[in-house]
N, C-alpha and C positions, 0 to 999 in steps of 0.2 A: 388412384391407379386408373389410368386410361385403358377401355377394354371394347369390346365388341363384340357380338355375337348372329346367331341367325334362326329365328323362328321359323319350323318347318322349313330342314336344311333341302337342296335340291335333290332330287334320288340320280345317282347317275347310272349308266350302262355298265353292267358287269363284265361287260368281254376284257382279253385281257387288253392290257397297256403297252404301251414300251417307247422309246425313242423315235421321235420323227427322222424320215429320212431327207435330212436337210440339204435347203439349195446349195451350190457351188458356182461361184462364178467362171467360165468355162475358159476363160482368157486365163486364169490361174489354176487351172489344171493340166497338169502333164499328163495323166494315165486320165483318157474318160473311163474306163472301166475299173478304173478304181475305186475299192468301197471308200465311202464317206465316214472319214470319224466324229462323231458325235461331242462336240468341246462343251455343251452346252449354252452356245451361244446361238443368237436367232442367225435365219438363215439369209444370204444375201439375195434379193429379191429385184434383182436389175433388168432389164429387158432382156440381156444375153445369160439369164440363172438356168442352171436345171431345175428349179422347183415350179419357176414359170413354164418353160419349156414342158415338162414332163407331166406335167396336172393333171391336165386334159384328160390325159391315155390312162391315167393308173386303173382307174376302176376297171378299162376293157383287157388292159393286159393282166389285171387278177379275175374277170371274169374267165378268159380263154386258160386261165393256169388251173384255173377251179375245175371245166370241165374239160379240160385237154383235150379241144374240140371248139373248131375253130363257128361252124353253123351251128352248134350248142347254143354258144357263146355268143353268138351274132343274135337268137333269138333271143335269147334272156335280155340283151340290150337292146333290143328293137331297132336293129340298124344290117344293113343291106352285109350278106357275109363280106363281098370282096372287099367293101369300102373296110371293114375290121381287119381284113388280111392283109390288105395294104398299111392302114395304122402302123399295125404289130411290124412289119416290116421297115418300116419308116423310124419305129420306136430302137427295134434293133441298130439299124444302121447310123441315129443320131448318138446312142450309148456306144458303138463299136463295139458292141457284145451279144454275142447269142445267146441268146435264152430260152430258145427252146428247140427242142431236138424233133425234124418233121419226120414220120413215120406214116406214110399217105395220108390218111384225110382224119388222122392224131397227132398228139404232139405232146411232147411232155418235158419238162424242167430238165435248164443244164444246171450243175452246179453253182456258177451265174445267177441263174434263172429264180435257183431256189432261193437266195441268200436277196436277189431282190423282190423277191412276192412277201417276204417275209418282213422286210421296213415298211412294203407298199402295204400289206394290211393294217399294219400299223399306225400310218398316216392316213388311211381312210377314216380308219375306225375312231382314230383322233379331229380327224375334222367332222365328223359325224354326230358324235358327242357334243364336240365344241358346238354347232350347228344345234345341235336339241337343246341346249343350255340357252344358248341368247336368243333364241327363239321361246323359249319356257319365263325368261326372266321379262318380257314384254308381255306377254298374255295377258290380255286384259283383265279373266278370271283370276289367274293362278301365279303374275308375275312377282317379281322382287322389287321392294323399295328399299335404298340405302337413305337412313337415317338417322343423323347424328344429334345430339340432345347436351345440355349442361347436366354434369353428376346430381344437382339439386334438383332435376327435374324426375330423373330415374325412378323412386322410389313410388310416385302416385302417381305425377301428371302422365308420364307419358303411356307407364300398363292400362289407365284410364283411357288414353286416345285410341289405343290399338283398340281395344276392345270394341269400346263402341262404334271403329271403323270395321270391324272384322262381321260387326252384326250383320252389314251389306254384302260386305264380300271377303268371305270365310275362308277363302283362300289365297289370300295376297298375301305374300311371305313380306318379312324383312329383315332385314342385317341393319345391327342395331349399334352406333356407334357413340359412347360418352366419352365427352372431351371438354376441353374448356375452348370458348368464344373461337380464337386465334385459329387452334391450331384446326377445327373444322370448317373455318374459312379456307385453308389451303386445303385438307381436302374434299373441297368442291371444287375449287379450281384446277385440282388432280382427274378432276374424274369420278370418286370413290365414293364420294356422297351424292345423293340428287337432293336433299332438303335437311334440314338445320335448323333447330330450335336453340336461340343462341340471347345474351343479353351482355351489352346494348345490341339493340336493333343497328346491323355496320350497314356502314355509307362510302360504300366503293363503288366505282364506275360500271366494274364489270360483274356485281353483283345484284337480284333483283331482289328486298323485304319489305316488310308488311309487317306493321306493328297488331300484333296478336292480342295482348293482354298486361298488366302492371301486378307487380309485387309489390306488397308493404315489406320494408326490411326494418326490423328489431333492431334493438340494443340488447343486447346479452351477457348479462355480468354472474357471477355468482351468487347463488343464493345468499350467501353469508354477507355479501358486499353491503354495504350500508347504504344503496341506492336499491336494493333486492325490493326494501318494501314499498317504493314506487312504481306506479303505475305507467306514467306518463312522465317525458324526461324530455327538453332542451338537448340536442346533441353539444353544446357550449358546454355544457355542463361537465360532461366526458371528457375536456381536453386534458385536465392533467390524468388521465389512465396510460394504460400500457394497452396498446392494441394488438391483440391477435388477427392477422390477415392470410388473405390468400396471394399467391406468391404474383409477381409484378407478372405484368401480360394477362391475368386475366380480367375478365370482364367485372366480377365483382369486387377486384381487386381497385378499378379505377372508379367505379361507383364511389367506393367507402371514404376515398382519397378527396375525391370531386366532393362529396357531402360533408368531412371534415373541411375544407377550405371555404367550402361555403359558410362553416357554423366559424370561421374566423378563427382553426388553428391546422396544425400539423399535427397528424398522430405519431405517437409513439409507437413506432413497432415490435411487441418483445417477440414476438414468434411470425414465420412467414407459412402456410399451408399448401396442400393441394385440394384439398377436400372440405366442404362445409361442416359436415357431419365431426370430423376432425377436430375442427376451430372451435366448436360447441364442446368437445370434451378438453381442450385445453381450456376453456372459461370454466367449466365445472370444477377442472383442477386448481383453480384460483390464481391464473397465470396471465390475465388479463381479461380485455373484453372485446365485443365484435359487434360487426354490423352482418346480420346474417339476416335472408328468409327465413319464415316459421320452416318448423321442422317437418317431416309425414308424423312422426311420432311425436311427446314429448319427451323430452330429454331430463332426469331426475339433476337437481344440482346447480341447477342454472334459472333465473329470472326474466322472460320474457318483456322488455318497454314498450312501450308503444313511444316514438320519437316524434315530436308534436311541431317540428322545428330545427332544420330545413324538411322538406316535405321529402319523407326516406321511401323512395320506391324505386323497383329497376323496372324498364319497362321488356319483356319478353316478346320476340319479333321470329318469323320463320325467314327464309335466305335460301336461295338459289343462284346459281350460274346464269345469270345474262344469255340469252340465247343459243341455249342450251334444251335439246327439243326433249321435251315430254314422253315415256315410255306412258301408256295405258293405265298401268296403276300406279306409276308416279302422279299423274296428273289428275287421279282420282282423290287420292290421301290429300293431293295438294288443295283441290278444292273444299276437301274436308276442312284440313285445318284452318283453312281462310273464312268459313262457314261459322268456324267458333270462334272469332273476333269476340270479346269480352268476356269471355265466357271458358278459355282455357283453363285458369288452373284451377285446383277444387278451393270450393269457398268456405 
């Protein structure tokens, strides 16, 4: 099962929520004073949008609604009153609506007025958060790193890494993402990851890795199987078995393929997998045999080889986006892991 999570989630701002008041392209609208319906689609962002157009002004046109008071409002923004009177006028006259009722030197919400202060806090309050968010996840202290790992790595290596990264800095969150080789190469090239514990080490253009460290991979038969009470095993030896695998696409799926061709046959495949751990309890159930990593645990059922021939190891490599720039504690973790060249997984 492919999953994802996030240690020490972000805290966000309590105020409330609601719908952006999204841009409209103004060459496609007939009423400008028409309220915008909210489709849930992004907004058009053209040089002739109302969202462009309108940005600017909102904070001063929810300042002057806040204090219905135009020199109030002029001081709380630090800006000259007439230059704010003329805004709000300028603001009016591009919307063709009025929005606020003058009452000498007060002013207070039309109908209008109200129904647009009440999107416009909204979209402050939303770009605000937004704003505290990607400025929180770069923090050099306190930021996010997206990191995705092989399911085999899950269970020791990687709670290992964080820890002994977090000694230094105890507050670098991360979003933790297990998946197989492939499909964490796409997302890095989405965006979604910034580093990848992945095997094989991939050899694409617009990819940067670093071979980290090697696994020895087993032969794994059943205890009962009459090769259980060997220690050491020829993979030639294995060819006429039934092999349990992990499903085509994945990385250790082309390892196991590449290491039988090497030993001079084609395996038999009786079951395909997603999961390591999986593969292991179909050998126990005496459904064939595999080419896996040690386990974190041992596994009762099953006989671990050591495979003496072809030389059975995968080698374990970290990946990144090609220039693709470094957030603060992206580029810390990063150094880290580069730091444990041989040294990654437990021995």
């Amino acid at each position: 099962m492919h999953g994802n999570g996030i240690i020490d989630a972000v805290a966000h701002d309590p105020r409330s929520q609601g719908p952006l008041l999204q841009g409209r392209n103004r060459k496609d609208t007939a009423d400008p004073g028409r309220a915008v319906v909210d489709t849930g689609e992004a907004a058009e962002l053209g040089a002739d949008s109302w969202a462009v157009t309108l940005a600017p002004r909102l904070a001063q046109f929810t300042a002057v609604a806040r204090h219905e008071h135009v020199t109030r409002a002029a001081q709380e923004l630090g800006m000259p009153q007439p230059t704010l009177s003329r805004a709000l006028v300028r603001l009016e006259e591009d919307l063709g609506v009025a929005l606020f009722a003058r009452h000498g030197r007060t002013l207070s919400l039309t109908p209008a007025g109200r129904a647009f202060l009440a999107a416009t806090e909204r979209a402050l309050t939303d770009l605000e958060r937004a704003t505290e968010s990607v400025r929180a996840d770069v923090d050099p202290a306190a930021g996010k790193v997206a990191f995705g790992f092989l399911h085999t790595l899950g269970p020791e290596t990687v709670p290992g890494l964080i820890r002994s990264f977090r000694a230094d800095h105890p507050r670098v969150r991360f979003q933790l993402v297990q998946n197989y080789g492939e499909a964490m190469i796409e997302r890095l090239r989405a965006g979604d990851l910034d580093l990848c514990l992945t095997s094989p080490v991939p050899d694409y253009p617009d990819l940067v890795a670093r071979r980290l460290d090697e696994q020895k991979l087993r032969l794994v038969v059943p205890d009962d199987h009459p090769l259980a009470a060997r220690k050491r095993i020829r993979l030639a030896e294995a060819a006429g078995e039934l092999f349990v695998t992990l499903e085509p696409g994945y990385g250790l799926r082309r390892i196991t393929d590449a290491l039988c061709a090497e030993a001079g046959f084609t395996p038999r495949v009786a079951f395909e997998g997603e999961e390591a751990e999986t593969l292991r309890g179909l050998v126990a159930a005496g459904l064939g045999v595999a080419l896996l990593p040690p386990p974190a645990v041992p596994r009762p059922g099953v006989a671990e080889l050591t495979v003496t021939a072809p030389r059975a190891v995968r080698e374990i490599g970290v990946a990144w986006l090609d220039g693709h720039p470094d957030t603060p504690p992206v580029a810390a973790f990063k150094k880290f892991l580069l730091s444990r060249r041989g040294r990654l997984l437990p021995r």
